[in-house]
C-alpha positions in Angstrom: 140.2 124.1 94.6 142.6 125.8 97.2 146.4 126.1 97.1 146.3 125.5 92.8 148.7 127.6 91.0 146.1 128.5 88.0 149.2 129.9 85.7 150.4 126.7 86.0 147.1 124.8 85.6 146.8 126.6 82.0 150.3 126.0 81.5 150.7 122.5 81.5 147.5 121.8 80.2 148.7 123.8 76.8 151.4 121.4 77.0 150.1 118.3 77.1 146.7 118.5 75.4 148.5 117.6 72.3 150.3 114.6 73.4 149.0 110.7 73.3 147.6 109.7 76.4 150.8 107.9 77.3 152.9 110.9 77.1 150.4 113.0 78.5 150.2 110.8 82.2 153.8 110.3 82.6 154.6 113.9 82.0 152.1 115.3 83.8 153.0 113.1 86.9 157.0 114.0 86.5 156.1 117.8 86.5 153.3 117.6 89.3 154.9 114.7 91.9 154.7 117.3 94.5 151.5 119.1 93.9 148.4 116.8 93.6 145.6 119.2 93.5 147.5 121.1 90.6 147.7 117.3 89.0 144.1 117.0 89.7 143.2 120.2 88.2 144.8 119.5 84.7 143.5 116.2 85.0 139.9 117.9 85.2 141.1 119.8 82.1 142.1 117.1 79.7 139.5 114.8 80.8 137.3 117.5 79.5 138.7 118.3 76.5 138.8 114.3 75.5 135.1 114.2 75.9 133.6 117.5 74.4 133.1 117.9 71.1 133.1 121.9 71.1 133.6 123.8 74.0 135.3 121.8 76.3 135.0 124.6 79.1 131.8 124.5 79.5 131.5 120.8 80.5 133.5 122.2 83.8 132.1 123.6 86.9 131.6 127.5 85.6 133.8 128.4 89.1 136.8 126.3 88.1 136.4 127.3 84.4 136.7 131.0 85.0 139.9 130.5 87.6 141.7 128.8 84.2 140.2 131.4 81.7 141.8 134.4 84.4 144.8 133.0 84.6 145.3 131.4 81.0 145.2 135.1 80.0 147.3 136.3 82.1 151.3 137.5 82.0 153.7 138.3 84.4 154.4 142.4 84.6 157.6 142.7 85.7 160.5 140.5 87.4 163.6 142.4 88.8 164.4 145.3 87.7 162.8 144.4 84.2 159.4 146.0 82.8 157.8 143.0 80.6 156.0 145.0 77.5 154.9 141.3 75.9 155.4 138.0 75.3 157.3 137.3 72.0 158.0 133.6 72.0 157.7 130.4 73.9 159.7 127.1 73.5 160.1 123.7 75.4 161.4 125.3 78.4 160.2 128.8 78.8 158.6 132.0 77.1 160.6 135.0 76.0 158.9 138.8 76.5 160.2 142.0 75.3 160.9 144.0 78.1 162.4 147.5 79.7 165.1 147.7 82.4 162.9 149.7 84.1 164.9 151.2 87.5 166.0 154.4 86.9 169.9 153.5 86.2 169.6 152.1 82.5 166.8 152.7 79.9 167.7 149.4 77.8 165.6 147.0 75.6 165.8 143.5 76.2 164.4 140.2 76.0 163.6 138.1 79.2 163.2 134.5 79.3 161.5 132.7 81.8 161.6 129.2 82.8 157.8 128.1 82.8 155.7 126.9 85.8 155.9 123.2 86.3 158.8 123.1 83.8 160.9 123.6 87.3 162.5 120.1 87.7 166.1 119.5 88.7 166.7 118.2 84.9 165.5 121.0 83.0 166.7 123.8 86.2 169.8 122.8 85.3 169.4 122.8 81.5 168.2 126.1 81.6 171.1 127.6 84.0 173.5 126.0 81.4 172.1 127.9 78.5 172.9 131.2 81.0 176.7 129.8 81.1 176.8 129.3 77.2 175.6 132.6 76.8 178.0 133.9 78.9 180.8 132.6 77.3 180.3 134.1 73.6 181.6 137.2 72.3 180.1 137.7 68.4 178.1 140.6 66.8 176.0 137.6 65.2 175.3 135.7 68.5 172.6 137.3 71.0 174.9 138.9 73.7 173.4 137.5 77.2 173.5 140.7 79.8 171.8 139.8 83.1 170.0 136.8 84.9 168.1 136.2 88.1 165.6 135.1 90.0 161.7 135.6 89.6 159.6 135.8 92.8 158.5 132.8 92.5 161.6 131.2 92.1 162.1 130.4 89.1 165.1 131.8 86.9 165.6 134.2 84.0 168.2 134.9 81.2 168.6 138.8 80.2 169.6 138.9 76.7 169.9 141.6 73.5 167.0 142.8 72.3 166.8 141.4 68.3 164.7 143.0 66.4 164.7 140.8 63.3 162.6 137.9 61.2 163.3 134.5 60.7 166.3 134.2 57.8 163.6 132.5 55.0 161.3 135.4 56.0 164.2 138.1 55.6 165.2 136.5 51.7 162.0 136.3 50.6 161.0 139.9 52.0 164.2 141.4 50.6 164.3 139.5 47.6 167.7 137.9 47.7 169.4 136.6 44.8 171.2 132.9 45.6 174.7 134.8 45.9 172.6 137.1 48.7 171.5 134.0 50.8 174.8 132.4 50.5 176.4 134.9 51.5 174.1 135.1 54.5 174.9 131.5 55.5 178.5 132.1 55.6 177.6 134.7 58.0 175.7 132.5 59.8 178.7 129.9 59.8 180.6 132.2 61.5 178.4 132.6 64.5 178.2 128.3 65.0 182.0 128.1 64.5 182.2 130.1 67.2 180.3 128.3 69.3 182.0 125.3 68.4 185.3 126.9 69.3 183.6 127.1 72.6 183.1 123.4 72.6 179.3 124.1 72.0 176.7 122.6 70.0 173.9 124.6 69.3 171.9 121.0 68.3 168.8 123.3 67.0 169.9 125.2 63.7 166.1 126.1 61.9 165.2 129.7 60.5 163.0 130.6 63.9 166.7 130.0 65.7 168.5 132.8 63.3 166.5 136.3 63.1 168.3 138.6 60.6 168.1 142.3 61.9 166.9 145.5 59.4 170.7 145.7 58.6 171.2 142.7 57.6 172.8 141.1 60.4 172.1 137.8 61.4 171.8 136.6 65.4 171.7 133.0 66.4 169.2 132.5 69.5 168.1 129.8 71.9 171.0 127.6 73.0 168.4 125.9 75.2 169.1 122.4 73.9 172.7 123.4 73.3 175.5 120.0 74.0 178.9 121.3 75.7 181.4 118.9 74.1 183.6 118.7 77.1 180.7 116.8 79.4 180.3 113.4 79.8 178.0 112.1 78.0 176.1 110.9 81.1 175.6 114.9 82.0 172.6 116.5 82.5 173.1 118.1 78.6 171.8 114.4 77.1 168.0 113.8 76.6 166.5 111.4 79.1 163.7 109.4 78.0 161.2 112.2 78.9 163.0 115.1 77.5 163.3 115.4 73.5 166.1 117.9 72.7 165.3 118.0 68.9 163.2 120.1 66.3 162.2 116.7 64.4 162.1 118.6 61.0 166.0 120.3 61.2 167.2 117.2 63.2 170.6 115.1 62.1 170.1 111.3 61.2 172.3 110.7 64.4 170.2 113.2 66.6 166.9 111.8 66.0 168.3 108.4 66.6 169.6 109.4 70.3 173.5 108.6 68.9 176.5 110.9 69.3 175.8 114.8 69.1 178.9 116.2 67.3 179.7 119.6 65.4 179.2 117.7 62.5 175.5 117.7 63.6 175.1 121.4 63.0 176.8 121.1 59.7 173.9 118.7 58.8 171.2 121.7 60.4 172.9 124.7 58.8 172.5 122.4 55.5 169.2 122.1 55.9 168.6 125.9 56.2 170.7 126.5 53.7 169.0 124.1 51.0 165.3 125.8 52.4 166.7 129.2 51.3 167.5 127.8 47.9 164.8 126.1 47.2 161.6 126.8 49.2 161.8 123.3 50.6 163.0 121.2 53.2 164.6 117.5 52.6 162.0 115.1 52.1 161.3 113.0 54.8 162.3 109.6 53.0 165.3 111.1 51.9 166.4 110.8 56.1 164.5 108.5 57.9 163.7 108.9 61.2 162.9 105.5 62.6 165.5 102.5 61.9 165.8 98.7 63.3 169.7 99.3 63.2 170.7 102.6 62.9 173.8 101.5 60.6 171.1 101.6 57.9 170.7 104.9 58.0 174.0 105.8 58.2 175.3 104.1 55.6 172.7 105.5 53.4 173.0 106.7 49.8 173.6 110.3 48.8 170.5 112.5 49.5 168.5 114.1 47.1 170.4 116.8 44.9 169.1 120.5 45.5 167.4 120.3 41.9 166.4 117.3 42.4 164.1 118.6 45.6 163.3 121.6 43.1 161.9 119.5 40.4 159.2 118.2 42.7 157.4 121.3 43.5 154.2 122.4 41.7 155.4 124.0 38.5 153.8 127.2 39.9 155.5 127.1 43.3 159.0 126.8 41.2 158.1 130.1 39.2 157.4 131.7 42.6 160.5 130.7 43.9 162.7 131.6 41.2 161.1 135.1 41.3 161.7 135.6 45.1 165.7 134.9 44.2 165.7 137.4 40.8 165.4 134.5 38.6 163.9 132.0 36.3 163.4 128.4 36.7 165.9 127.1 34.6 168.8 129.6 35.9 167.8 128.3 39.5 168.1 124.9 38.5 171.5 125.0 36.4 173.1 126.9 40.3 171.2 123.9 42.2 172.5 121.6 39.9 176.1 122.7 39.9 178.6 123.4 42.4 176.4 124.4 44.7 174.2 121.7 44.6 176.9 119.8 45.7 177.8 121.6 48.8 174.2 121.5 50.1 174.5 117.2 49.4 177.4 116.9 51.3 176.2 118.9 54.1 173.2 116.9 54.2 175.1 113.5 54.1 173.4 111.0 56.3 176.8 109.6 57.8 178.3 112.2 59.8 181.8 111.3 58.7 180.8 112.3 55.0 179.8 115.8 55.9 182.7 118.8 56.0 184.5 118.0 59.1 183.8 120.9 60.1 181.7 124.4 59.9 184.9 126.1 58.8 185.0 123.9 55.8 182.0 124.1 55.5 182.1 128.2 54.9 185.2 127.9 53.1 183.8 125.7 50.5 180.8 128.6 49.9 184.0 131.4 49.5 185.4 129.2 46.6 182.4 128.9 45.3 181.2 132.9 45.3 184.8 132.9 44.1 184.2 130.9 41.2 187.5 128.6 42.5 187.2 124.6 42.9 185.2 123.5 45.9 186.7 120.3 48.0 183.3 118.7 47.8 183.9 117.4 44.2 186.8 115.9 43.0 189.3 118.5 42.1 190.4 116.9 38.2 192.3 118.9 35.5 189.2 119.5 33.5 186.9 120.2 36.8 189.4 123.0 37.5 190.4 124.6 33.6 186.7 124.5 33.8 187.0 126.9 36.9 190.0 128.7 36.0 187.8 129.7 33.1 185.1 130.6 34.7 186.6 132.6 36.9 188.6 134.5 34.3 186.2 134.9 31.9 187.7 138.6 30.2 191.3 136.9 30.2 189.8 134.0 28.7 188.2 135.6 25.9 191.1 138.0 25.1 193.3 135.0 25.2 191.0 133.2 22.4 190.4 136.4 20.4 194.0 137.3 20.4 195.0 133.3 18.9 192.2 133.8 16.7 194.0 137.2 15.2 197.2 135.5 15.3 196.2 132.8 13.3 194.7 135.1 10.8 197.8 137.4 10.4 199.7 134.2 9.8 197.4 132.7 7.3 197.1 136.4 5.6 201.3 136.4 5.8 201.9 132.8 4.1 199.5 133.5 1.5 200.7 136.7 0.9 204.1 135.2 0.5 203.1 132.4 -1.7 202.0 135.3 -4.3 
């Protein structure tokens, strides 16, 4: 077939092989509408695969099948003045590659990424040129620091960003062995870097452990603001889904996200819960704890509290639990008492289905986890007397028991006194 872009064919056929046949036509006909033989190659593709039982390639004309095979295994070597070593990710909108400045004025590592072929529409163009300007607007050691963009030969544009060498945060704790206090205190970190963002009237809208890579030092970096909301647009912009494009991660996604209502910072507060309880636990919310799929969305919203921390615990294979307790420096019952306390209860209001239960904000939202490493009253419980003697206790546990011993010898020297003096 003459004048097919191969790359692409392989492309969007890896896209869509996995949709319903639905999704499949009216996406491949919105990223093809001006290149039929391209449709009519990944048509060829997918009708094949829907009919073999093995190897679908080899029900294609061997010609035709090698072209895709080529290409399919293929990657682009350079673009500008950048080297591209590898690829290192891929997500909706385009793939990421390690790569070297590689023109003799800098000798920097970076990471490149790269709008996809067919992914060049004017909707998701112009999504992917806003994540450049989000990028452009941060300053924050724990945000990846954009440094360049461009063009590719092709056409299609690229974001130059830092180069993070890191893992996933749940990879990081469990590789490191942090206690609870350790992966708390990594949250808080993390809470920096989306208040920030929010500061900058940006909503990242995709908070999950994949999104947050934690460097050898222990630093964390947020990543891909690729289905970011800018608060100040209307929400008619070109940031909203349209009924094509689906800007969630469906596990990590707020009751209001997945229902297509209001995106607000509150919605990160519900994502950075959700991380937050899977460093603690091991597990994510169950999925009849938030529904996904309601007649009237008030239902949802006006939902009871969600599952307790310890609660999720208690449902894991006994097994599982020991293995989790021993990745934190723990036992099960110790894991369970911190779930079931005060932390517990800032993980629940985090994950409240109604946005306008949550912390109104990330800052409260980090300030809550200071009082708690600092053993003070959090403002997700109901601050009474005995809640916070409880605290004050707690927190001054030497003072405390010098207090008590002290009355203890006081009392005796006046019992030993008056007796004496009855004598």
């Amino acid at each position: 077939m003459k004048g097919v872009a191969w790359k692409e064919v392989a492309d969007l056929f890896a896209d869509l092989v996995e949709l319903d046949h639905s999704e499949r036509r009216a996406a491949l006909e919105r990223r093809t509408a001006e290149r039929p033989s391209t449709r009519e190659a990944v048509e060829r593709l997918l009708r094949a695969h829907d009919a073999a039982t093995d190897d679908f390639l080899s029900e294609l004309d061997p010609g035709f099948a090698q072209a895709v095979l080529n290409e399919a295994g293929s990657e682009p070597r350079s673009t500008g003045p950048y080297r591209l070593v590898r690829r290192i990710g891929s997500g909706g909108m385009g793939h990421v590659y390690e790569a070297q400045r590689d023109d003799g004025h800098f000798d920097r590592r970076v990471a490149v990424k790269i709008l996809k072929r067919g992914m060049d529409t004017d909707l998701i163009y112009q999504r992917f040129l806003r994540e450049r300007q989000i990028l452009a607007g941060f300053e924050h050691p724990c945000i990846a620091r954009l440094t360049d963009g461009g063009i590719t030969d092709d056409g299609r544009p690229y974001i130059v960003m830092e180069y993070v060498d890191g893992v996933p945060i749940d990879d990081f704790c469990d590789q490191e062995g942090l206690t609870v206090d350790g992966r708390v205190d990594l949250i808080r970190t993390v809470c920096s870097a989306v208040a920030h963002a929010h500061r900058s009237l940006v909503v990242h809208r995709d908070l999950k452990p994949s999104n947050i890579l934690v460097t050898g030092d222990g630093t964390p970096k947020l990543l891909d603001f690729g289905i970011a909301k800018i608060l100040r647009e209307p929400d008619g912009a070109g940031a909203t889904a349209t009924a094509h494009v689906r800007l969630l991660t469906p596990e990590y996604a707020a009751p209001e996200q997945a229902m297509g209502l209001a995106v607000t910072t509150a919605t990160d507060v519900h994502g950075l819960g959700i991380v937050l309880l899977e460093l603690l636990t091991g597990c994510r919310p169950p999925a009849a704890v938030f529904p996904r799929v309601s007649e009237d969305p008030r239902d949802i919203l006006a939902g009871g509290t969600p599952l307790r921390p310890g609660k999720i615990y208690d449902r894991v294979d006994p097994a599982r639990q020991l293995e989790i307790a021993a990745d934190r420096a723990t036992d099960p019952d110790r894991l369970r008492r911190r779930l079931d306390g005060d932390l517990g209860t800032i993980v629940t209001k985090a994950l409240e289905p109604d946005p306008a239960r949550r912390y109104a904000s990330v800052d409260a939202l980090h300030d809550d986890l200071v009082r708690y490493r600092q053993q003070k009253p959090i403002l997700a419980r109901p601050l009474t007397v005995r809640y916070r003697l409880g605290q004050f206790l707690r927190r001054n546990r030497m003072a405390a028991s010098a207090a008590a011993a002290a009355g203890i010898l006081t009392a005796a020297f006046v019992v030993t006194a008056t007796s004496q003096s009855l004598r």
